[in-house]
N, C-alpha and C positions, 0 to 999 in steps of 0.2 A: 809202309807196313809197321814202321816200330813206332808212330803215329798212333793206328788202329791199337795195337797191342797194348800202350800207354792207358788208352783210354780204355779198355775194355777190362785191363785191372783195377782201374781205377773205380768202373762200373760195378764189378764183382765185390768189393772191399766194401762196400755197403752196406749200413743194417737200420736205415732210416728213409723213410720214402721220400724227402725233401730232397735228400743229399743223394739219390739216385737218380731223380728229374733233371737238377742240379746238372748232374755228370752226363745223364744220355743227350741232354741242348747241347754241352758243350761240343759233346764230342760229334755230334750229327752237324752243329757249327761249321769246327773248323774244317772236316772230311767233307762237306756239299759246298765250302766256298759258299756260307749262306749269307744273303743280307739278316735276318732274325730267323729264330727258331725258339719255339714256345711249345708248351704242355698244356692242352688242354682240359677240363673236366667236362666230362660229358653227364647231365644230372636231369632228373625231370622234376617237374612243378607243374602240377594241378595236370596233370596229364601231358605234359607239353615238355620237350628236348631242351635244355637251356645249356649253354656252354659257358665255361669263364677260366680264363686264363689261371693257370696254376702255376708257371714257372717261366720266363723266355731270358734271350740272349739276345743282343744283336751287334751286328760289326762293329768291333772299337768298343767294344764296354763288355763288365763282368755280367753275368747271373744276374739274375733278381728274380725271387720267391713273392707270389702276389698270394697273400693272407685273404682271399677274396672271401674266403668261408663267413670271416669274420663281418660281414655284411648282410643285411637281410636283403638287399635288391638283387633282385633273377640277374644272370649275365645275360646275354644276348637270346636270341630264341636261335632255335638250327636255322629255321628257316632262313636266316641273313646269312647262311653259309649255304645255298643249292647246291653244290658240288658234292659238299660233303653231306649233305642231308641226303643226297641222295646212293654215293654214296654206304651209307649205312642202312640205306633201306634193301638192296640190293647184296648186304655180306660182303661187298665185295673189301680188298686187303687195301686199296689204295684210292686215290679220286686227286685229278690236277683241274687246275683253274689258271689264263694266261689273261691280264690286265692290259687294256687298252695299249697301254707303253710298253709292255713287253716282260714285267717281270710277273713271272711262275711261282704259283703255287702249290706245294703238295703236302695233301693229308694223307698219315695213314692212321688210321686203328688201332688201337692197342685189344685184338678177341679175345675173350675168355670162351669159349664158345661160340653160343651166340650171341653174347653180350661184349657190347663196346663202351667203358666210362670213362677213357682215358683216348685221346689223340696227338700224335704228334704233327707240329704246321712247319712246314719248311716254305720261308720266302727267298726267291733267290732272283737275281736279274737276270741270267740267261736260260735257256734249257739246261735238264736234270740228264748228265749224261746215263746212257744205260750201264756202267761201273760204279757212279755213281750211289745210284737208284739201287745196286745188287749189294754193298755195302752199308748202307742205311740200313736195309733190309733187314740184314745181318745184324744189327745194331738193334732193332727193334725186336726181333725174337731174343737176343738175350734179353733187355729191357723187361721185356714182358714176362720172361721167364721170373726174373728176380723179382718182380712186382707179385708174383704169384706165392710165391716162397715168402717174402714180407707179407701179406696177407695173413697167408696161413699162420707165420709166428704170431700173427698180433689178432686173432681171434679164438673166442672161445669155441671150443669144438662142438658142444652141444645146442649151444643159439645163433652161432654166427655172428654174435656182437662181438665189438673190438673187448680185449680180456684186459685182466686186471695188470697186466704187465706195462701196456700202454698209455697206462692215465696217468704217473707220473710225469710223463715227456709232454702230454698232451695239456695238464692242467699248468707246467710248469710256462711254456707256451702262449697261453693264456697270459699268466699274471708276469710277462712279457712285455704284453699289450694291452698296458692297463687302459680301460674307460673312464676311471676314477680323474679328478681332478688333484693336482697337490691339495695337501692340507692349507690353510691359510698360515701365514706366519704368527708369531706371537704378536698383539697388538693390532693383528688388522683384522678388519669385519669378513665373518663369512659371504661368501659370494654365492648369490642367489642363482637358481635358474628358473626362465619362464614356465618352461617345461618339463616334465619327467625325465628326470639323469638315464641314456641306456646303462644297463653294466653287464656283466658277463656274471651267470650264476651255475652253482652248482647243487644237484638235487640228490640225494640219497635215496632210494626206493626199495621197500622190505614187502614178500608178499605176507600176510596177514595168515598167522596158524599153518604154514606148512610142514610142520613136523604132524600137524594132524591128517593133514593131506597125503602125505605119507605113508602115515600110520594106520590111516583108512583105505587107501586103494592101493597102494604100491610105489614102489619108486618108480616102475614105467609109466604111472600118471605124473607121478609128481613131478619126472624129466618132462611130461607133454604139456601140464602147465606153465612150465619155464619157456617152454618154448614158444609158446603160444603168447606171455606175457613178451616176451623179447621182441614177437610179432608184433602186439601192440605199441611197443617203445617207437620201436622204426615207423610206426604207421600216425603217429600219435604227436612224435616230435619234428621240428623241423631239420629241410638238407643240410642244414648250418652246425647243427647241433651234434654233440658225439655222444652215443650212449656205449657203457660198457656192462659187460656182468661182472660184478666185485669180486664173487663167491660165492656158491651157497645158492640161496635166496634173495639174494643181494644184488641191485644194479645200482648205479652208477649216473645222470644224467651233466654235460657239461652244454648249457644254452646259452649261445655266442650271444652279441651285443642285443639289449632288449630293456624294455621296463620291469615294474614290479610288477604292474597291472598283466602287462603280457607273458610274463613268465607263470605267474598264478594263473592264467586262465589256459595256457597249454598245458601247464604239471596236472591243474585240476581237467581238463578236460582228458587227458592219456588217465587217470584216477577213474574218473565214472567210465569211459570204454572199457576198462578191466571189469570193472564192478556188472556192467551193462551184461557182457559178453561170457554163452552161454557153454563154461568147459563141459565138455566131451566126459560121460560119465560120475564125473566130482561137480558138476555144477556150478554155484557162486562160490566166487574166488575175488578179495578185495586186496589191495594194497596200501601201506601209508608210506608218506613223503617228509620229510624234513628238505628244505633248500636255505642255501642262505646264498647274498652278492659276495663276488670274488674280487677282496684287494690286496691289491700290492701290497698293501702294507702288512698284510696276514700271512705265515709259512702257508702251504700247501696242508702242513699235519695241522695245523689253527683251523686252517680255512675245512678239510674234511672234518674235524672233530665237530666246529658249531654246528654245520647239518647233520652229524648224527644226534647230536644233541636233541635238535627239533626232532630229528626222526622217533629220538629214545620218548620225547613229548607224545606223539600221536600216537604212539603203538598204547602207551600208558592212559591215555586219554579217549577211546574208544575205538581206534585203529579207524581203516577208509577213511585218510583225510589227510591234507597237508598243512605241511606248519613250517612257517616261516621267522625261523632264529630272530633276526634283528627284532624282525616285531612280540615276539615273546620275550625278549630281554626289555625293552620299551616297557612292555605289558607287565611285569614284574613276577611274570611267570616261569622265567627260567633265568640263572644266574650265570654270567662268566667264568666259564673253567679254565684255570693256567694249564697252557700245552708248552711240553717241550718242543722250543721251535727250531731244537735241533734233531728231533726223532728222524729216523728213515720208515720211507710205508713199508718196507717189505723186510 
Protein backbone atom coordinates (compact mmCIF):
# COMPACT_ATOMS: atom_id res chain seq x y z
CA UNK A 1 0.00 0.00 0.00
CA UNK A 2 2.64 2.74 0.89
CA UNK A 3 4.04 1.37 -2.54
CA UNK A 4 0.83 2.39 -4.41
CA UNK A 5 0.51 5.71 -2.34
CA UNK A 6 4.43 6.56 -3.32
CA UNK A 7 3.59 6.27 -6.82
CA UNK A 8 0.24 7.72 -7.08
CA UNK A 9 1.80 11.13 -5.61
CA UNK A 10 4.25 10.84 -7.54
CA UNK A 11 1.75 10.59 -10.49
CA UNK A 12 -0.48 13.64 -9.27
CA UNK A 13 2.87 16.05 -8.79
CA UNK A 14 2.90 16.37 -12.63
CA UNK A 15 2.39 19.10 -15.02
CA UNK A 16 4.26 17.64 -18.11
CA UNK A 17 2.93 14.71 -20.22
CA UNK A 18 6.57 13.07 -20.52
CA UNK A 19 7.05 12.94 -16.84
CA UNK A 20 3.49 11.44 -16.31
CA UNK A 21 4.13 8.42 -18.77
CA UNK A 22 7.42 8.45 -17.22
CA UNK A 23 5.65 7.82 -13.73
CA UNK A 24 2.34 5.73 -14.59
CA UNK A 25 5.32 2.60 -16.41
CA UNK A 26 7.07 2.95 -13.46
CA UNK A 27 4.66 2.48 -11.25
CA UNK A 28 2.23 -0.25 -13.35
CA UNK A 29 6.23 -1.77 -13.36
CA UNK A 30 6.94 -2.46 -10.15
CA UNK A 31 3.03 -3.26 -8.72
CA UNK A 32 2.37 -6.13 -11.96
CA UNK A 33 6.02 -7.62 -11.20
CA UNK A 34 6.27 -6.80 -15.06
CA UNK A 35 8.92 -8.04 -17.56
CA UNK A 36 8.31 -4.18 -19.59
CA UNK A 37 5.68 -1.77 -19.72
CA UNK A 38 5.41 0.90 -22.41
CA UNK A 39 3.09 3.75 -23.51
CA UNK A 40 1.77 3.64 -26.58
CA UNK A 41 0.53 6.33 -29.23
CA UNK A 42 -2.26 5.37 -30.94
CA UNK A 43 -2.29 7.83 -34.47
CA UNK A 44 -3.77 7.50 -37.85
CA UNK A 45 -2.10 7.97 -41.29
CA UNK A 46 -3.93 7.97 -44.56
CA UNK A 47 -6.81 6.45 -42.98
CA UNK A 48 -4.98 3.58 -41.25
CA UNK A 49 -4.34 2.95 -37.06
CA UNK A 50 -0.47 3.22 -36.57
CA UNK A 51 0.99 2.71 -33.08
CA UNK A 52 4.55 3.79 -31.79
CA UNK A 53 5.92 3.45 -28.67
CA UNK A 54 6.00 6.69 -26.61
CA UNK A 55 7.64 5.79 -23.34
CA UNK A 56 8.64 1.97 -21.75
CA UNK A 57 10.51 0.39 -18.80
CA UNK A 58 11.65 -2.92 -18.36
CA UNK A 59 13.13 -5.14 -15.48
CA UNK A 60 16.49 -3.99 -14.34
CA UNK A 61 16.66 -0.58 -16.17
CA UNK A 62 15.21 3.15 -15.81
CA UNK A 63 12.58 4.77 -18.13
CA UNK A 64 13.33 5.79 -21.59
CA UNK A 65 11.15 8.45 -23.39
CA UNK A 66 11.22 7.31 -27.30
CA UNK A 67 11.06 10.88 -29.36
CA UNK A 68 9.48 8.69 -32.15
CA UNK A 69 7.47 12.00 -33.33
CA UNK A 70 10.61 13.04 -34.34
CA UNK A 71 10.58 10.67 -37.36
CA UNK A 72 8.66 10.61 -40.37
CA UNK A 73 8.31 6.70 -40.63
CA UNK A 74 4.57 5.31 -39.65
CA UNK A 75 5.16 2.93 -36.32
CA UNK A 76 3.66 -0.26 -36.78
CA UNK A 77 0.06 -0.55 -38.27
CA UNK A 78 -2.72 -2.03 -35.35
CA UNK A 79 -3.16 -4.62 -37.34
CA UNK A 80 0.47 -6.42 -36.07
CA UNK A 81 -1.37 -5.97 -32.70
CA UNK A 82 -5.04 -8.41 -33.27
CA UNK A 83 -5.68 -8.31 -29.91
CA UNK A 84 -5.71 -4.95 -29.51
CA UNK A 85 -7.03 -3.91 -32.75
CA UNK A 86 -9.69 -5.59 -31.95
CA UNK A 87 -9.98 -4.75 -29.06
CA UNK A 88 -10.56 -1.17 -29.92
CA UNK A 89 -13.00 -1.88 -32.35
CA UNK A 90 -15.31 -3.45 -29.83
CA UNK A 91 -14.76 -0.19 -26.71
CA UNK A 92 -13.93 -2.60 -24.93
CA UNK A 93 -11.53 -1.28 -21.40
CA UNK A 94 -8.95 -4.16 -21.90
CA UNK A 95 -7.70 -6.96 -24.52
CA UNK A 96 -4.73 -10.00 -23.27
CA UNK A 97 -2.64 -12.01 -25.64
CA UNK A 98 -0.58 -15.34 -24.11
CA UNK A 99 2.82 -16.24 -26.40
CA UNK A 100 3.67 -19.61 -27.35
CA UNK A 101 6.13 -19.68 -24.13
CA UNK A 102 3.75 -18.43 -21.85
CA UNK A 103 4.37 -14.80 -21.18
CA UNK A 104 1.09 -12.50 -21.17
CA UNK A 105 0.21 -9.58 -22.57
CA UNK A 106 -2.16 -6.76 -21.47
CA UNK A 107 -3.39 -3.80 -23.17
CA UNK A 108 -5.67 -1.33 -21.85
CA UNK A 109 -6.86 1.91 -23.32
CA UNK A 110 -6.50 5.00 -22.25
CA UNK A 111 -10.93 6.46 -23.41
CA UNK A 112 -11.71 9.82 -23.83
CA UNK A 113 -15.03 8.76 -24.80
CA UNK A 114 -14.95 7.21 -27.67
CA UNK A 115 -11.74 7.86 -28.61
CA UNK A 116 -8.50 5.93 -27.60
CA UNK A 117 -4.79 7.67 -28.64
CA UNK A 118 -3.06 6.47 -25.87
CA UNK A 119 -2.52 2.64 -24.59
CA UNK A 120 -0.92 1.19 -21.92
CA UNK A 121 1.27 -2.63 -22.70
CA UNK A 122 1.96 -4.65 -19.74
CA UNK A 123 4.37 -7.72 -20.58
CA UNK A 124 4.60 -10.08 -17.91
CA UNK A 125 5.80 -14.02 -17.75
CA UNK A 126 3.04 -15.36 -15.73
CA UNK A 127 -0.72 -14.74 -15.51
CA UNK A 128 -2.08 -11.13 -14.33
CA UNK A 129 -3.56 -11.91 -11.06
CA UNK A 130 -7.15 -10.55 -10.73
CA UNK A 131 -5.69 -7.83 -7.60
CA UNK A 132 -3.47 -7.20 -9.69
CA UNK A 133 -5.53 -6.36 -12.86
CA UNK A 134 -8.05 -4.12 -10.07
CA UNK A 135 -4.94 -2.12 -9.17
CA UNK A 136 -3.69 -1.20 -12.61
CA UNK A 137 -6.93 -0.36 -13.25
CA UNK A 138 -7.01 1.98 -10.57
CA UNK A 139 -3.79 3.35 -11.96
CA UNK A 140 -5.00 4.01 -15.38
CA UNK A 141 -8.24 6.00 -14.39
CA UNK A 142 -6.02 8.35 -12.52
CA UNK A 143 -3.48 8.37 -15.51
CA UNK A 144 -6.11 9.16 -17.75
CA UNK A 145 -7.69 11.52 -15.41
CA UNK A 146 -4.49 13.84 -15.23
CA UNK A 147 -3.83 13.24 -19.03
CA UNK A 148 -7.26 14.98 -19.39
CA UNK A 149 -6.46 18.01 -17.24
CA UNK A 150 -2.92 18.29 -19.08
CA UNK A 151 -4.72 18.65 -22.10
CA UNK A 152 -6.92 20.96 -21.26
CA UNK A 153 -4.00 23.36 -19.77
CA UNK A 154 -2.19 23.16 -22.91
CA UNK A 155 -4.93 23.98 -25.28
CA UNK A 156 -6.45 26.91 -26.64
CA UNK A 157 -10.06 26.86 -25.86
CA UNK A 158 -11.46 28.30 -29.07
CA UNK A 159 -9.37 25.80 -31.67
CA UNK A 160 -8.31 23.05 -29.81
CA UNK A 161 -4.66 23.66 -30.93
CA UNK A 162 -1.95 23.26 -28.23
CA UNK A 163 -1.77 27.21 -26.86
CA UNK A 164 0.78 29.54 -26.70
CA UNK A 165 1.78 28.49 -23.23
CA UNK A 166 3.23 25.11 -24.63
CA UNK A 167 5.58 26.17 -27.45
CA UNK A 168 8.38 27.18 -25.15
CA UNK A 169 8.83 23.63 -23.74
CA UNK A 170 7.95 22.26 -27.08
CA UNK A 171 10.43 24.35 -29.38
CA UNK A 172 12.95 24.28 -26.48
CA UNK A 173 12.81 20.28 -27.05
CA UNK A 174 13.42 20.48 -30.28
CA UNK A 175 16.72 22.58 -30.29
CA UNK A 176 17.56 19.62 -27.94
CA UNK A 177 17.78 17.50 -30.74
CA UNK A 178 19.43 19.18 -32.97
CA UNK A 179 19.59 17.87 -36.95
CA UNK A 180 22.16 20.39 -37.61
CA UNK A 181 25.68 19.08 -37.97
CA UNK A 182 28.61 20.90 -35.69
CA UNK A 183 29.99 23.77 -37.40
CA UNK A 184 33.32 22.90 -39.03
CA UNK A 185 36.45 23.95 -36.93
CA UNK A 186 38.59 26.81 -37.94
CA UNK A 187 40.75 25.56 -40.76
CA UNK A 188 38.92 22.58 -41.86
CA UNK A 189 36.69 22.33 -45.12
CA UNK A 190 33.08 22.23 -44.90
CA UNK A 191 31.57 18.97 -45.12
CA UNK A 192 29.38 18.28 -47.96
CA UNK A 193 26.33 16.29 -48.18
CA UNK A 194 24.95 14.14 -51.11
CA UNK A 195 21.74 14.93 -50.18
CA UNK A 196 19.28 17.34 -48.61
CA UNK A 197 20.35 18.19 -44.89
CA UNK A 198 16.49 17.17 -42.88
CA UNK A 199 16.14 19.89 -40.09
CA UNK A 200 13.49 20.81 -38.00
CA UNK A 201 11.51 24.17 -38.85
CA UNK A 202 9.49 26.50 -37.52
CA UNK A 203 6.60 28.51 -39.41
CA UNK A 204 4.83 31.71 -38.23
CA UNK A 205 1.25 31.92 -39.97
CA UNK A 206 -0.98 35.39 -39.81
CA UNK A 207 -4.57 35.21 -41.35
CA UNK A 208 -4.49 38.13 -44.08
CA UNK A 209 -6.85 41.45 -43.17
CA UNK A 210 -8.67 39.94 -40.09
CA UNK A 211 -9.49 43.04 -38.26
CA UNK A 212 -11.48 43.40 -41.66
CA UNK A 213 -13.02 40.24 -41.15
CA UNK A 214 -14.08 41.54 -38.06
CA UNK A 215 -15.13 44.55 -38.75
CA UNK A 216 -17.24 43.28 -41.71
CA UNK A 217 -19.13 40.39 -40.08
CA UNK A 218 -18.54 40.08 -36.50
CA UNK A 219 -16.44 38.51 -34.18
CA UNK A 220 -18.77 35.29 -34.13
CA UNK A 221 -17.30 34.95 -37.91
CA UNK A 222 -14.17 35.96 -37.27
CA UNK A 223 -14.06 33.11 -34.10
CA UNK A 224 -15.43 30.66 -37.09
CA UNK A 225 -12.72 31.45 -39.23
CA UNK A 226 -10.09 30.67 -36.74
CA UNK A 227 -11.57 27.78 -36.37
CA UNK A 228 -11.96 26.55 -39.47
CA UNK A 229 -8.27 27.91 -40.25
CA UNK A 230 -6.97 25.59 -37.06
CA UNK A 231 -9.00 22.98 -38.95
CA UNK A 232 -6.91 23.38 -41.86
CA UNK A 233 -3.61 23.39 -39.87
CA UNK A 234 -4.35 19.88 -38.33
CA UNK A 235 -5.54 18.69 -41.73
CA UNK A 236 -2.79 20.20 -43.71
CA UNK A 237 0.32 19.42 -41.47
CA UNK A 238 1.64 16.25 -40.53
CA UNK A 239 1.30 13.67 -37.14
CA UNK A 240 4.76 14.75 -36.50
CA UNK A 241 4.30 18.06 -36.58
CA UNK A 242 2.89 20.54 -33.51
CA UNK A 243 0.86 23.48 -34.38
CA UNK A 244 -0.15 26.01 -31.95
CA UNK A 245 -2.47 29.31 -31.78
CA UNK A 246 0.14 32.12 -30.67
CA UNK A 247 -2.79 34.71 -30.11
CA UNK A 248 -4.94 36.63 -31.93
CA UNK A 249 -4.69 35.64 -35.55
CA UNK A 250 -1.72 34.11 -35.05
CA UNK A 251 -0.48 30.43 -35.28
CA UNK A 252 2.36 28.92 -34.79
CA UNK A 253 3.82 25.75 -36.95
CA UNK A 254 6.78 23.41 -35.30
CA UNK A 255 7.65 20.56 -38.57
CA UNK A 256 9.83 17.81 -37.12
CA UNK A 257 12.79 16.44 -39.14
CA UNK A 258 12.22 17.24 -43.08
CA UNK A 259 14.00 19.24 -46.03
CA UNK A 260 13.59 22.55 -47.41
CA UNK A 261 11.80 21.20 -50.40
CA UNK A 262 9.40 19.36 -48.06
CA UNK A 263 8.75 21.78 -45.62
CA UNK A 264 7.82 24.49 -48.65
CA UNK A 265 5.55 22.30 -50.13
CA UNK A 266 3.40 21.20 -46.87
CA UNK A 267 3.58 25.15 -45.47
CA UNK A 268 2.53 25.97 -49.23
CA UNK A 269 0.17 23.33 -49.67
CA UNK A 270 -1.87 24.09 -45.98
CA UNK A 271 -1.59 28.09 -47.83
CA UNK A 272 -3.60 27.28 -51.07
CA UNK A 273 -6.20 24.82 -48.78
CA UNK A 274 -7.08 28.10 -46.86
CA UNK A 275 -7.02 30.19 -49.92
CA UNK A 276 -9.08 27.21 -51.79
CA UNK A 277 -11.70 26.85 -49.07
CA UNK A 278 -14.81 28.35 -49.16
CA UNK A 279 -15.66 30.42 -45.49
CA UNK A 280 -19.21 30.25 -44.46
CA UNK A 281 -20.64 33.74 -45.14
CA UNK A 282 -17.09 35.97 -45.27
CA UNK A 283 -15.88 33.78 -48.23
CA UNK A 284 -12.11 34.07 -49.29
CA UNK A 285 -9.90 34.10 -46.46
CA UNK A 286 -5.78 33.96 -47.41
CA UNK A 287 -2.84 33.64 -45.03
CA UNK A 288 0.93 34.50 -45.16
CA UNK A 289 3.74 32.34 -43.81
CA UNK A 290 7.25 33.27 -42.82
CA UNK A 291 9.33 29.92 -41.66
CA UNK A 292 12.89 29.57 -41.08
CA UNK A 293 15.36 26.03 -39.96
CA UNK A 294 15.73 25.62 -36.36
CA UNK A 295 19.37 25.75 -34.78
CA UNK A 296 21.04 25.05 -32.07
CA UNK A 297 23.02 27.53 -32.30
CA UNK A 298 19.87 30.27 -32.39
CA UNK A 299 17.97 31.22 -28.85
CA UNK A 300 14.48 30.20 -29.21
CA UNK A 301 13.59 34.36 -29.20
CA UNK A 302 16.48 34.53 -32.42
CA UNK A 303 15.03 31.49 -33.87
CA UNK A 304 10.95 33.07 -33.40
CA UNK A 305 12.12 36.59 -34.39
CA UNK A 306 13.78 35.38 -38.20
CA UNK A 307 10.33 33.90 -39.04
CA UNK A 308 8.36 36.72 -38.16
CA UNK A 309 10.69 38.65 -40.01
CA UNK A 310 9.83 36.54 -43.12
CA UNK A 311 6.44 36.69 -41.95
CA UNK A 312 6.57 40.77 -41.54
CA UNK A 313 8.22 40.23 -45.53
CA UNK A 314 5.00 38.52 -47.06
CA UNK A 315 2.26 40.48 -45.28
CA UNK A 316 4.32 43.69 -46.81
CA UNK A 317 4.91 42.03 -50.18
CA UNK A 318 1.37 40.95 -51.31
CA UNK A 319 0.17 38.64 -48.35
CA UNK A 320 -0.95 34.70 -49.67
CA UNK A 321 2.36 33.54 -49.60
CA UNK A 322 5.43 32.12 -47.90
CA UNK A 323 8.75 33.34 -47.21
CA UNK A 324 11.57 31.74 -46.24
CA UNK A 325 14.05 33.85 -43.87
CA UNK A 326 17.45 32.17 -44.85
CA UNK A 327 16.63 32.44 -48.39
CA UNK A 328 15.54 36.18 -48.18
CA UNK A 329 18.78 37.13 -46.33
CA UNK A 330 20.85 35.11 -49.23
CA UNK A 331 18.46 37.11 -51.61
CA UNK A 332 19.53 40.47 -50.04
CA UNK A 333 16.09 41.01 -49.36
CA UNK A 334 15.89 41.10 -45.69
CA UNK A 335 18.82 41.93 -43.17
CA UNK A 336 19.88 40.42 -39.79
CA UNK A 337 18.31 41.70 -36.74
CA UNK A 338 20.32 41.54 -33.20
CA UNK A 339 17.84 39.76 -30.81
CA UNK A 340 18.34 39.68 -27.17
CA UNK A 341 19.15 36.20 -26.67
CA UNK A 342 18.40 36.57 -23.44
CA UNK A 343 14.63 37.87 -23.80
CA UNK A 344 11.79 35.43 -22.14
CA UNK A 345 8.57 34.81 -24.69
CA UNK A 346 6.08 35.58 -22.13
Amino acid sequence: MDSLLKHMVDMTGHRDHTMLDISVIAAVQELAAAAQTRVLSLYNVAGQLHVRVRASIEAGAGARVHDALDSAVPGAPLASYPELAACLAARETSAEAVAPDGTRTLWLPIWFGDKADTCLEIVRAAPFPAQTIHTVAGIVGVYRNFQNLLDYSERDSLTGLLNRKTFEDQLARMLQCPCEPEPPQPGQPERRQHREEEKQWLAVVDVDHFKLVNDTFGHLYGDEVLILIANQLQASFRAQDRVFRFGGEEFVVLLRATTLENARRIIDRFRANVEAYDFPQVGRVTVSVGFVSISPFDSPVVTLGHADQALYFAKTHGRNQACHYNELVEQGLLQTVASNDTAEFF
